[in-house]
MARFI-396676 format. One record per residue (C-alpha): x, y, z; residue in one letter. Coordinates in steps of 0.5 Angstrom, whole numbers, plus 2048, in hexadecimal, padded with zeros to 3 digits. Each point is the difference from the previous one (the first is absolute). Example, Ala and Ser with C-alpha at 12.3 -4.5 7.8 and 13.67 -1.06 7.14 Angstrom:
<atoms>
8197F7810A8028077FES
</atoms>
This chain:
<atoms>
8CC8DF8D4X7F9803800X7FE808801X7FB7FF804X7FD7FC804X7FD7F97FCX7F8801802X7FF7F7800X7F9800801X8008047F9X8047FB7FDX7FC7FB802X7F98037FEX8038027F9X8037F97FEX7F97FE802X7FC8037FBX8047FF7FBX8007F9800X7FA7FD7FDX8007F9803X7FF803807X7F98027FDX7FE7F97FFX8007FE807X7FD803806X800809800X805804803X7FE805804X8058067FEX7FD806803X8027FC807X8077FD7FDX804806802X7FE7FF807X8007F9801X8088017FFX801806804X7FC7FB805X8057FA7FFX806803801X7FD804807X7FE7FA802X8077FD7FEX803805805X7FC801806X8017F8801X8088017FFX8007FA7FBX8078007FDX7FF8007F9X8048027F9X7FC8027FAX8027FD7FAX7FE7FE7F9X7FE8057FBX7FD805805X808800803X8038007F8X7FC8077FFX805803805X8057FF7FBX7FF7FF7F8X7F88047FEX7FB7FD7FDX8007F9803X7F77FE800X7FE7FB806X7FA7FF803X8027FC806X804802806X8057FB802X803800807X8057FC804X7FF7FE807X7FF7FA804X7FB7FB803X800803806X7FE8077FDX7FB7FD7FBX7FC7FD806X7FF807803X7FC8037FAX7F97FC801X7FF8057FCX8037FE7F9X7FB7F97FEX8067FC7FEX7FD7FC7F8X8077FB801X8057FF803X8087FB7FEX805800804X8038067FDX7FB8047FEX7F9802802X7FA8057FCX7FB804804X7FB8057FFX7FF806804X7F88037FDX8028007F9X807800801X8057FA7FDX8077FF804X8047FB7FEX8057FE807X8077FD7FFX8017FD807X806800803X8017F8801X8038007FAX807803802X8028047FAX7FA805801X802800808X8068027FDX7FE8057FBX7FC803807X805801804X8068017FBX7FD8047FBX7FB805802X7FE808800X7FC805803X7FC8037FAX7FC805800X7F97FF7FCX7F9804800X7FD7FC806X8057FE804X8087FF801X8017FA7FEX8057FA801X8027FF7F9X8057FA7FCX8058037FEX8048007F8X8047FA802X7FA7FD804X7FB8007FAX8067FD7FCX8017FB804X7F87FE801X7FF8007F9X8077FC7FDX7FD7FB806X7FA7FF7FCX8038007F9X8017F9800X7FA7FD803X7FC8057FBX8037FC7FAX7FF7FA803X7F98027FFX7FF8027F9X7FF807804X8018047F9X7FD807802X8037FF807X8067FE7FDX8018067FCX7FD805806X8057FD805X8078017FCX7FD8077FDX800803807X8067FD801X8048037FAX7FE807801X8017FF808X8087FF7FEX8008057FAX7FD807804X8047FE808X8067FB7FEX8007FB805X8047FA802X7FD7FC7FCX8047FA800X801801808X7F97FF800X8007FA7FBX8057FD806X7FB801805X7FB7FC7FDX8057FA801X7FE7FE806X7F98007FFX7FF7FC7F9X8037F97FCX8058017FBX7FC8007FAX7FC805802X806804802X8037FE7F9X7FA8037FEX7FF807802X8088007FFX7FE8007F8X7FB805801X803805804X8057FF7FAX7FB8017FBX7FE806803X807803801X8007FF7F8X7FB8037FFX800808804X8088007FDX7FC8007FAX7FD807803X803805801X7FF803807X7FD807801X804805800X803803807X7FE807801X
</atoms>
């Protein structure tokens, strides 16, 4: 866990200057960045809209160093609706991406049930800089992650790939879930294949944080 409160607008405005192909499209403006997340999570607040924080915003709560330029929010249709102020680029039955001013979020919604889950089951209370927010817990992030893992491979998404399973291996090493009761969870709501799939993955990662040592307990 973090020291201090993760201060998101900061992470998003640093992961945004130091990647380049934002450049080649239209400028952000970053002197405004900061506020326009502030805004967002007030507003978010004052309508009393039952969301949950996940994504590499939510990860920083628990591992350091996770870059991301996106706010990813779970909630549901209803809620979507009343939020005019988010210009909605495109919307799938599970999934929609909006703009807020210069802002990009990216909304799980929770006509699929695994994310209806993770938000009612797997969700805390956790302090950042610009508000309280309700954020994915560990095992709510792992199952997230692990549920995209094969639809991720079926696409040839290398470098999502890579960043998926990173997240979770070091999810598992520094707090130690139950992983393979999570893996159970997961039955219900994905074909056998893909549970074959994220089986061998989990398998792959758990060879690999034996062949770390674990940090010394002081």
């Amino acid at each position: 866990m973090t020291t201090s409160p993760i201060h998101i607008g900061k992470v998003v405005r640093h992961a945004l200057v130091f990647n380049a192909q934002r450049w080649q499209g239209a400028p952000i403006t970053m002197d405004t960045l900061l506020q326009t997340v502030a805004d967002l999570f007030m507003l978010l607040a004052q309508r009393k809209l039952n969301y949950t924080l996940v994504g590499g915003i939510a990860m920083l709560q628990y591992v350091q160093g996770r870059n991301t330029e996106d706010i990813d929010i779970i909630l549901n249709t209803t809620a979507l609706k009343k939020l005019p102020e988010i210009t909605i680029k495109s919307k799938y039955p599970f999934f929609a991406r909006g703009v807020y001013h210069d802002l990009q979020i990216d909304f799980l919604l929770t006509k699929n049930p695994l994310f209806a889950k993770v938000q009612k089951t797997y969700t805390i209370q956790q302090p950042f800089f610009e508000h309280t927010i309700s954020s994915a817990t560990v095992e709510g992030l792992i199952l997230l992650k692990l549920y995209e893992l094969p639809s991720l491979y079926r696409q040839g998404n290398f470098t999502r790939v890579g960043l998926y399973e990173n997240d979770v291996a070091t999810l598992m090493f520094y707090h130690r879930p139950a992983i393979h009761q999570l893996v159970d969870e997961l039955r219900p709501y994905l074909s056998e294949q893909d549970m074959a799939a994220i089986e061998e993955i989990v398998g792959d990662l758990e060879r690999r944080i034996q062949r770390v040592q674990p940090p010394p307990q002081r």
